[in-house]
C-alpha positions as CSV (number, residue, x, y, z in Angstrom):
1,X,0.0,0.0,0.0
2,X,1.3,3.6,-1.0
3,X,0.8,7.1,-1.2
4,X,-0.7,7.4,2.1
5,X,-2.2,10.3,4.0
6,X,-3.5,10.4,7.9
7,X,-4.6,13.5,9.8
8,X,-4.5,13.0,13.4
9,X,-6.5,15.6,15.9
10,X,-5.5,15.8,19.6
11,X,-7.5,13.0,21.5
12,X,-8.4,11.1,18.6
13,X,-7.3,8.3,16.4
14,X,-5.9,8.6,12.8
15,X,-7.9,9.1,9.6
16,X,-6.3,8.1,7.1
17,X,-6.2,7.1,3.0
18,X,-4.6,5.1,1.3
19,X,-4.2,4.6,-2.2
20,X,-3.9,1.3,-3.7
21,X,-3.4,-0.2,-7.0
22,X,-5.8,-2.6,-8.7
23,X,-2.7,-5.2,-9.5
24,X,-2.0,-7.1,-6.8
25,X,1.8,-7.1,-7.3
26,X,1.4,-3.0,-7.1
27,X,3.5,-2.3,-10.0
28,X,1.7,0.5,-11.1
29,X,2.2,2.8,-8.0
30,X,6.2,4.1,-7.6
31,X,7.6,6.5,-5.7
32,X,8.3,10.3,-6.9
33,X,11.1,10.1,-5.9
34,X,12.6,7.7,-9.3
35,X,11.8,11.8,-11.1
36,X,13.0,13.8,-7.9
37,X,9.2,14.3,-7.2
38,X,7.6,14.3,-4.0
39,X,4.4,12.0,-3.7
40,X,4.0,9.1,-5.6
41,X,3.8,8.3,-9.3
42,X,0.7,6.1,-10.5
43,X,1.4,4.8,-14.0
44,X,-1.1,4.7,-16.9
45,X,0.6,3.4,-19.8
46,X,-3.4,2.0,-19.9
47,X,-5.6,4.6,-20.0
48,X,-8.2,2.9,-18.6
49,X,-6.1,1.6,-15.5
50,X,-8.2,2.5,-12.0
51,X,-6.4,3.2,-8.4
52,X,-8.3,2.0,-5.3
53,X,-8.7,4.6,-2.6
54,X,-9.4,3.9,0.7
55,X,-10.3,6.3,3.5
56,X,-10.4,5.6,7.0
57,X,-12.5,7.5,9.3
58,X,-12.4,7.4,13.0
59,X,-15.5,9.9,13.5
60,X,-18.7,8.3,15.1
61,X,-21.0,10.6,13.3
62,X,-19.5,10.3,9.6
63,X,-21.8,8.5,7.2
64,X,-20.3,9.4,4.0
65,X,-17.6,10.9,1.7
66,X,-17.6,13.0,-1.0
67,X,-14.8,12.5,-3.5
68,X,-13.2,15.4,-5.5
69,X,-9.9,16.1,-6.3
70,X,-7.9,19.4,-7.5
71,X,-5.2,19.6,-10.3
72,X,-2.4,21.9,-8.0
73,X,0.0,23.0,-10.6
74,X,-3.1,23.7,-13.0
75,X,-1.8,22.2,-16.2
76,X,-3.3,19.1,-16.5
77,X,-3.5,18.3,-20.7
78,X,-7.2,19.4,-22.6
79,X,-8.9,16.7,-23.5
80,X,-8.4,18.8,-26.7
81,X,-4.8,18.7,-26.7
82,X,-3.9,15.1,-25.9
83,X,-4.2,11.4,-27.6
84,X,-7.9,10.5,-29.1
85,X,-8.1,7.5,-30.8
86,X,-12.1,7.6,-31.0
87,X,-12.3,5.6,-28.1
88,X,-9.5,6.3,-25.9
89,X,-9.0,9.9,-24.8
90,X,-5.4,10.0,-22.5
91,X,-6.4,14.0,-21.3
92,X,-9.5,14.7,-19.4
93,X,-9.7,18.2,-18.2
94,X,-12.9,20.4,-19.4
95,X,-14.1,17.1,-20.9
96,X,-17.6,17.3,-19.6
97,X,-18.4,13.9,-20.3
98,X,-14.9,12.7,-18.7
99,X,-15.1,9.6,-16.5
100,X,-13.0,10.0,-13.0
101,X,-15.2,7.7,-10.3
102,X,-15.7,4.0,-10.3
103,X,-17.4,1.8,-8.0
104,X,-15.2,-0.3,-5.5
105,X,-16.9,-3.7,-4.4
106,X,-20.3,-3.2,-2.2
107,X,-19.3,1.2,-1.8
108,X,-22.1,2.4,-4.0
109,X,-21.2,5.5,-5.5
110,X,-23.8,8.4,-6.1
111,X,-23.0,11.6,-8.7
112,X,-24.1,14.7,-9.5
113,X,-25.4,14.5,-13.1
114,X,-24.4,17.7,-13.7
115,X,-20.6,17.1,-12.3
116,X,-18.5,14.5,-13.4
117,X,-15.5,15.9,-10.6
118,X,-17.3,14.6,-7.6
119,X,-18.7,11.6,-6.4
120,X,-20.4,9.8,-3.1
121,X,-19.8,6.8,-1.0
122,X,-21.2,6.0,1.9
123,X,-19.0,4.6,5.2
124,X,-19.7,1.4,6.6
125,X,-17.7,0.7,9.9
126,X,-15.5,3.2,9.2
127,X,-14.5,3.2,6.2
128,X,-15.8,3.9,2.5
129,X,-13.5,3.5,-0.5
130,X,-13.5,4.3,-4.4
131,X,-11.6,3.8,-8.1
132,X,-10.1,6.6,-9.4
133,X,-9.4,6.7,-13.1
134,X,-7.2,9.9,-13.6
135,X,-6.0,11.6,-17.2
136,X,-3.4,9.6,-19.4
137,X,-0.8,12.3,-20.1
138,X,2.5,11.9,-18.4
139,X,2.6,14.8,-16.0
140,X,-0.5,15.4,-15.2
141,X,-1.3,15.5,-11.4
142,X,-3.7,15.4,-8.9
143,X,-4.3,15.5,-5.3
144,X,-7.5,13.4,-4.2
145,X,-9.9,14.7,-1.6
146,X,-12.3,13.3,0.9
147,X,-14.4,15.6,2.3
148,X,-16.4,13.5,5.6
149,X,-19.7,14.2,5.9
150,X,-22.3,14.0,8.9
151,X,-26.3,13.2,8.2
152,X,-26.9,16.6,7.9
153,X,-24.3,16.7,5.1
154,X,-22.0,19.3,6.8
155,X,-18.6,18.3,6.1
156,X,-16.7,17.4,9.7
157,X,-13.3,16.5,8.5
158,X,-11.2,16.3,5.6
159,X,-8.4,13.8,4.4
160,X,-6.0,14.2,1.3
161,X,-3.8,12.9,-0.6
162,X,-0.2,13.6,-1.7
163,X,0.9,14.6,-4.6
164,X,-0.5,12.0,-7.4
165,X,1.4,12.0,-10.8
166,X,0.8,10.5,-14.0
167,X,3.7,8.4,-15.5
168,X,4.5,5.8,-18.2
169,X,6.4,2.8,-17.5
170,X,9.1,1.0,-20.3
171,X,10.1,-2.4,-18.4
172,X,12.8,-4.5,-19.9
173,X,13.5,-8.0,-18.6
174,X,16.6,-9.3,-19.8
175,X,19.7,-8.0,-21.3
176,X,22.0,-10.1,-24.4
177,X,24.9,-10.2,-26.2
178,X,26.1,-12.3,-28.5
179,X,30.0,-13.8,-28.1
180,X,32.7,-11.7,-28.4
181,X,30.6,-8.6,-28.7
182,X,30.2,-6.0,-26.2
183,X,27.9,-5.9,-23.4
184,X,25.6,-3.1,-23.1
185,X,24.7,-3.6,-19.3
186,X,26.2,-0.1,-18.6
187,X,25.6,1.4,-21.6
188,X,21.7,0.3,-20.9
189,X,21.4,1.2,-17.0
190,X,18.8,2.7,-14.9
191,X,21.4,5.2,-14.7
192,X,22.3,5.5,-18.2
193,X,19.2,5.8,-19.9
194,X,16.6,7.5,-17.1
195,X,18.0,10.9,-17.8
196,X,16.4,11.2,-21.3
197,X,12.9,10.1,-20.4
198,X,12.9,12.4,-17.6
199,X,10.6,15.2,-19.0
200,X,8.9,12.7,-20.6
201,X,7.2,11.3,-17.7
202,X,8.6,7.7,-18.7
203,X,9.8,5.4,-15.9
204,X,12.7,3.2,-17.5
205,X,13.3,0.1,-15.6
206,X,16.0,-1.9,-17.1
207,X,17.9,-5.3,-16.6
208,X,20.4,-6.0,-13.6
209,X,22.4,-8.7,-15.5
210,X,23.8,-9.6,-19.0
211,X,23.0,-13.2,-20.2
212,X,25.9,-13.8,-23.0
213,X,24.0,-16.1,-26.0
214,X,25.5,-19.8,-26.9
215,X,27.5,-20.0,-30.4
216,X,24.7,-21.2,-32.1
217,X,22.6,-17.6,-31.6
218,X,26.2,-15.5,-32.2
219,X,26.4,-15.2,-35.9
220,X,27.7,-12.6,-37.7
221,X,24.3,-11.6,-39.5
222,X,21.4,-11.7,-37.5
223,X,18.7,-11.4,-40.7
224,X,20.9,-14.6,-42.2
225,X,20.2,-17.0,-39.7
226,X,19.7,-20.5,-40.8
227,X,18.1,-22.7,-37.7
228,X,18.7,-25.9,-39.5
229,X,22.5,-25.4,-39.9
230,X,24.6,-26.8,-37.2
231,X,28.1,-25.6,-38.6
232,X,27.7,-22.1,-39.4
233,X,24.0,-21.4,-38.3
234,X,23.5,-18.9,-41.0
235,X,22.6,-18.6,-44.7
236,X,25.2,-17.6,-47.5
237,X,24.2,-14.0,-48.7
238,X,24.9,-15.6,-52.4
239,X,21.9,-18.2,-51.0
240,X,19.3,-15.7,-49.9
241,X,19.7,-13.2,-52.8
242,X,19.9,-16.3,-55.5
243,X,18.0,-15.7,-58.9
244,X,16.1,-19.0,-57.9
245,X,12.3,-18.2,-57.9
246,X,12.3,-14.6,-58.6
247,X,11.2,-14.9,-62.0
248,X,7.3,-15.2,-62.8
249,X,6.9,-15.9,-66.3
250,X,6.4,-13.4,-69.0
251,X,4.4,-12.9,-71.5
252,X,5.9,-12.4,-74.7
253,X,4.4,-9.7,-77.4
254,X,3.3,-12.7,-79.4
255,X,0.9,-14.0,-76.8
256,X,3.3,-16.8,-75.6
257,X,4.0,-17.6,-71.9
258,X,7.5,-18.3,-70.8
259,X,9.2,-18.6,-67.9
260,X,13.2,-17.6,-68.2
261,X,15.3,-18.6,-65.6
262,X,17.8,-15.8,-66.3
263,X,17.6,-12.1,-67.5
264,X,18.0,-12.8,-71.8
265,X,20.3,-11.0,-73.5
266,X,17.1,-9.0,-75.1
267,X,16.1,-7.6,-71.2
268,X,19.7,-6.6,-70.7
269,X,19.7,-4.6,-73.7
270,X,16.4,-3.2,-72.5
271,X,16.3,-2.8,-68.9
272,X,13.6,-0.7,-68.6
273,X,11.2,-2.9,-70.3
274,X,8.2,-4.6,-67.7
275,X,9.7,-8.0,-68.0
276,X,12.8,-6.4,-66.3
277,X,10.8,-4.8,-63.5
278,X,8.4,-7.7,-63.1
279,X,11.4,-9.8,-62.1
280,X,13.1,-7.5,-60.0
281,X,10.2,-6.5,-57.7
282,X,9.7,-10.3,-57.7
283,X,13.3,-11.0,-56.9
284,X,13.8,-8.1,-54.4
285,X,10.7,-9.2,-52.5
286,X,11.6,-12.8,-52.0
287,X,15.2,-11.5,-50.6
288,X,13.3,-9.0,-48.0
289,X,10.9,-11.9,-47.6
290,X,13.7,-14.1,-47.0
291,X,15.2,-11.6,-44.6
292,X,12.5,-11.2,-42.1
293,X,12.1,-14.7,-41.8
294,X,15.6,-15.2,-40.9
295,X,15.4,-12.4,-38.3
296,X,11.6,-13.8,-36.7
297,X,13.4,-17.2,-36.5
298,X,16.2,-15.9,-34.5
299,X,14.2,-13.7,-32.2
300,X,11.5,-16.5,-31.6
301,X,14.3,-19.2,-30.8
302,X,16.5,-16.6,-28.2
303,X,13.1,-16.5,-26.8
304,X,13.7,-12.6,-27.2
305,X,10.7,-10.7,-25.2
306,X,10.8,-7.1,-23.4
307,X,14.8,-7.1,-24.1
308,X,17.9,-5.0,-24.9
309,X,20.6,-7.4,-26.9
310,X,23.9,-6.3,-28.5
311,X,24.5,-7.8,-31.9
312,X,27.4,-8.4,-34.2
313,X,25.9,-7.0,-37.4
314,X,22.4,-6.6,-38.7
315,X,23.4,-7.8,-42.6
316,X,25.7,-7.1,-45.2
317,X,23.0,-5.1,-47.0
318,X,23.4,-2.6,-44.3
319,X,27.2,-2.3,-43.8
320,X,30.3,-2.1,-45.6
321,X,32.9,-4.1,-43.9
322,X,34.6,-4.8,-47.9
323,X,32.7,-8.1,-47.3
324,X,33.0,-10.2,-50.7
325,X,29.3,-11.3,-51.0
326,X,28.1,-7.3,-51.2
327,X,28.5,-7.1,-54.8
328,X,26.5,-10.3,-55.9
329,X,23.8,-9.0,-57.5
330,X,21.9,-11.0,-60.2
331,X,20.3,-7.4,-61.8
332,X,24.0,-5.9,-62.0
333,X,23.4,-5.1,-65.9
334,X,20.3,-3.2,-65.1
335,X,21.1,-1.5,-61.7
336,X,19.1,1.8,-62.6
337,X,15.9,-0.3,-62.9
338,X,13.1,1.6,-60.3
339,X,10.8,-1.1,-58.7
340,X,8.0,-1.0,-55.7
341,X,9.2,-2.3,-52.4
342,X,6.5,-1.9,-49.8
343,X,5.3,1.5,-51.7
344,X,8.4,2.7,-51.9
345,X,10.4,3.1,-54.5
346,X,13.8,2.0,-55.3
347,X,16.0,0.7,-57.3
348,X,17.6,-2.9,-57.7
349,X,21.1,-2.2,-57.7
350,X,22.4,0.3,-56.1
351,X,19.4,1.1,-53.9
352,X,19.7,-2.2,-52.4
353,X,22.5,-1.1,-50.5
354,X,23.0,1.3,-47.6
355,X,25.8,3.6,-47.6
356,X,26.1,3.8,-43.8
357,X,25.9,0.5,-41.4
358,X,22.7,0.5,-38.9
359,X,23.3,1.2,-35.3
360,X,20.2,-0.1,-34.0
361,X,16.6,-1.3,-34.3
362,X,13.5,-1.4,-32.8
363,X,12.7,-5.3,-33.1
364,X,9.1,-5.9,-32.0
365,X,10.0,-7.7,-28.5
366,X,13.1,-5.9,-27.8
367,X,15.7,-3.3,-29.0
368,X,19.2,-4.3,-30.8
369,X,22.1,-2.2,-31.1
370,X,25.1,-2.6,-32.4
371,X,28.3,-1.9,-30.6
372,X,30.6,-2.8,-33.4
373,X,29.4,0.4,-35.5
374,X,29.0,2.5,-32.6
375,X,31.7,2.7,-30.8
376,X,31.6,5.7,-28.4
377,X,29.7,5.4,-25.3
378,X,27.5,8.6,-25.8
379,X,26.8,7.4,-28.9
380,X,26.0,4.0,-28.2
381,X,23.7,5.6,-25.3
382,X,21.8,8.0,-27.6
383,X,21.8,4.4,-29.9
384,X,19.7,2.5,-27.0
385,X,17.7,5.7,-26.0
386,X,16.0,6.2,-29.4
387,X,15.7,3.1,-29.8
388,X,13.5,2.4,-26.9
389,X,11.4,5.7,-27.4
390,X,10.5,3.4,-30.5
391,X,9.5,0.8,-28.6
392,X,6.4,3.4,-26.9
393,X,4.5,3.2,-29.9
394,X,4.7,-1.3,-30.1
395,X,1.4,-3.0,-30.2
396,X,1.6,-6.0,-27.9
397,X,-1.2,-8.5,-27.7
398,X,-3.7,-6.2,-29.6
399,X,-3.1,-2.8,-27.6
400,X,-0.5,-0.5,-27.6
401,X,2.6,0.0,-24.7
402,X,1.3,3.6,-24.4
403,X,-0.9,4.7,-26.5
404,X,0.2,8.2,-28.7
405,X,1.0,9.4,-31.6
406,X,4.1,8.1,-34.0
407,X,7.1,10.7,-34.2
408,X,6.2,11.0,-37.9
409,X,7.1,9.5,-41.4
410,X,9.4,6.7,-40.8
411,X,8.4,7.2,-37.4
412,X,11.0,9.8,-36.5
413,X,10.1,13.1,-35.9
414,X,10.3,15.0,-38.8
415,X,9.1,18.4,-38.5
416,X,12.0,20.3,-36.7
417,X,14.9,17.7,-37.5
418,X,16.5,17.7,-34.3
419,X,16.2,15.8,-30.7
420,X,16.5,12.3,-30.2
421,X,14.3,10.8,-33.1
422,X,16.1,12.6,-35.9
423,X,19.0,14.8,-34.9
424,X,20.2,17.0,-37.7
425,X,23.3,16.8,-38.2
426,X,24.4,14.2,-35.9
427,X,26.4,15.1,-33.0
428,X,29.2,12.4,-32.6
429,X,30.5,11.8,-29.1
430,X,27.8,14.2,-27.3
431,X,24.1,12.9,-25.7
432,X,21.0,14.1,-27.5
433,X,17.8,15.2,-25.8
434,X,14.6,14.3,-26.8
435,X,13.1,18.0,-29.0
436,X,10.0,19.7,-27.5
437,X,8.0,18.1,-29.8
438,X,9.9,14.7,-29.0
439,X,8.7,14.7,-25.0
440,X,5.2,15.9,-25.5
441,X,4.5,12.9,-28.0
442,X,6.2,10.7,-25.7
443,X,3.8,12.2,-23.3
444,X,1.0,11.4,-25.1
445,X,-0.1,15.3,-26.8
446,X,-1.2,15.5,-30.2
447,X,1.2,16.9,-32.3
């Protein structure tokens, strides 16, 4: 039990409340003192998570409460202003139709039709108690008050609350690394990482150990791993970006269907033509195809869930370590071709390949970073950091981690190029800090 309040008169026993939280393991209530705040913080990464409030009343002639509560630094978010999905709103204030006051077990509640702020229980041997379902915006806060009243409604005593504020929670279980590549159990610390999700309102709660992952989950490529190989556990490049089914067949100008195994020497000479871009959208599918699968496999068999691991190398389409296989490209002769990848557009030679290697990534259960390619510690600290504000905006079994907006296109931010999310240029060797725009997504505003 938390973020309790008594008042004690001369001659008489405590009152008291106490606010509780509807888990039983209590999770969701934390101390202010994790953001150097006083009271406690009450986290509502669900928006419809409730907090049970219990009052305690030592007066013989009380016989109920009325609940309210007061917003002391008055600037909780607009209803206006914050998340709306249609059905969840995270901000509450001036929302007349706003829902604050649940019923707890057998206290019936009564309310004022005409005020959704207040609500009424009545005491039974002492006590009386309620749910409280406060605004979604990190930051918001709230004091609860119990005003005790008599049967002639005249209110003879009243109890408060501390200082209630509104958080989100990112919780990460277990920390990896693969063999022979650096640990990231400092660079991911409590210690590390809080200080950018600070003004956020996000509570970062991260791994004490580092579990080091057995040969066979330690290769060189993560999006080339082979689960039936014993020896080298991973696919050939040469294997996965083979001309072997990329080509559906053609029809010729003449009406007949064939199905070439090969570009002919007639689509080299003409590498714009639609038999050209029919094959390369085919090919460049099954390699991207062939890609995730290889990366799914490797996170379902680590088991990967709510983790940070530290990788040797994402894939060779990403780096360039001067590794031979790079060049193999089966479209060479026609590297200008544009194709449709996922509604983008690109190209099958050159745009297959990334300039600069890929410092980390946001992989559904976890993070991954990459210490290899980022070498310096800030670095590899702002690597982790925006990385995990990616991780906000996950959909886990149907509903969201905290529900907000994305950062933007590509989900980074976008509009001001600079913060965390997209900092423009990149500052080498110095920590970034999430923009303006950055924290009050994070918090869950509109943009």
């Amino acid at each position: 039990m938390f973020a309790r309040m008594e008042d004690e008169e001369e001659g008489e026993m405590k009152s008291k409340m106490i606010i509780k939280s509807d888990d039983p393991i209590g999770q969701d209530i934390l101390s202010g003192n994790l953001l150097n705040l006083e009271g406690s913080l009450i986290v509502m990464n669900n928006p419809e998570n409730k907090f049970i409030i219990e009052v305690y009343c030592d007066k013989a002639n009380a016989v109920e409460i009325e609940w309210t509560f007061t917003d002391p630094n008055n600037d909780n978010a607009l209803m206006t202003a914050a998340y709306n999905s249609g059905t969840i709103k995270l901000g509450k204030k001036d929302d007349a139709l706003a829902e604050y006051w649940y019923q707890h077990q057998t206290y019936v509640i009564t309310k004022d039709e005409s005020n959704t702020l207040k609500a009424t229980t009545k005491i039974n041997n002492y006590m009386s108690a309620i749910q409280f379902n406060p605004s979604g915006v990190g930051g918001d806060d709230f004091i609860i008050e119990a005003n005790v009243k008599d049967s002639e409604g005249k209110i003879i005593k009243i109890v408060k609350s501390q200082l209630l504020t509104v958080v989100r929670k990112m919780q990460f279980d277990d920390l990896y690394n693969m063999r022979g590549v650096r640990s990231l159990l400092q660079y991911a610390s409590s210690a590390n990482i809080q200080k950018y999700f600070n003004e956020a309102f996000i509570i970062y709660e991260a791994p004490s150990t580092s579990i080091e992952l057995e040969d066979r989950f330690s290769i060189k490529y993560l999006a080339q791993y082979d689960r039936n190989n014993t020896l080298t556990h991973e696919y050939r490049w040469t294997e996965i970006a083979a001309p072997v089914d990329y080509n559906p067949p053609i029809r010729k100008s003449n009406g007949n269907i064939v199905a070439t195994e090969k570009l002919t020497e007639e689509e080299k000479a003409n590498c714009n033509s639609q038999s050209v871009k029919d094959k390369a959208d085919s090919w460049k599918n099954r390699m991207l195809r062939l890609i995730k699968e290889c990366q799914e496999n490797w996170i379902n068999d680590v088991k990967l869930e709510n983790s940070i691991v530290s990788i040797d190398s994402y894939h060779i389409m990403y780096g360039n370590d001067d590794d031979p296989d790079m060049d193999y490209n089966p479209f060479l002769p026609c590297t200008g071709v544009p194709i449709t990848i996922g509604g983008f557009t690109t190209y099958v030679g050159f745009g297959l390949w990334y300039i600069e290697p890929v410092g980390g990534m946001n992989m559904g259960n976890g993070i991954a970073a990459i210490p290899a390619w980022v070498e310096d510690d800030a670095d590899l600290s702002n690597v982790i950091a925006h990385e995990l504000a990616h991780t906000t905006n996950d959909v886990v079994n149907g509903r969201p981690i905290m529900y907000r907006y994305d950062f933007g296109p590509g989900d980074h931010s976008q509009t001001v190029r600079e913060g965390l999310m997209e900092p423009m240029p990149y500052k080498h060797s110095d920590i970034i800090k999430l923009s303006d725009i950055e924290i009050k997504i994070l918090k869950g505003y509109k943009k």
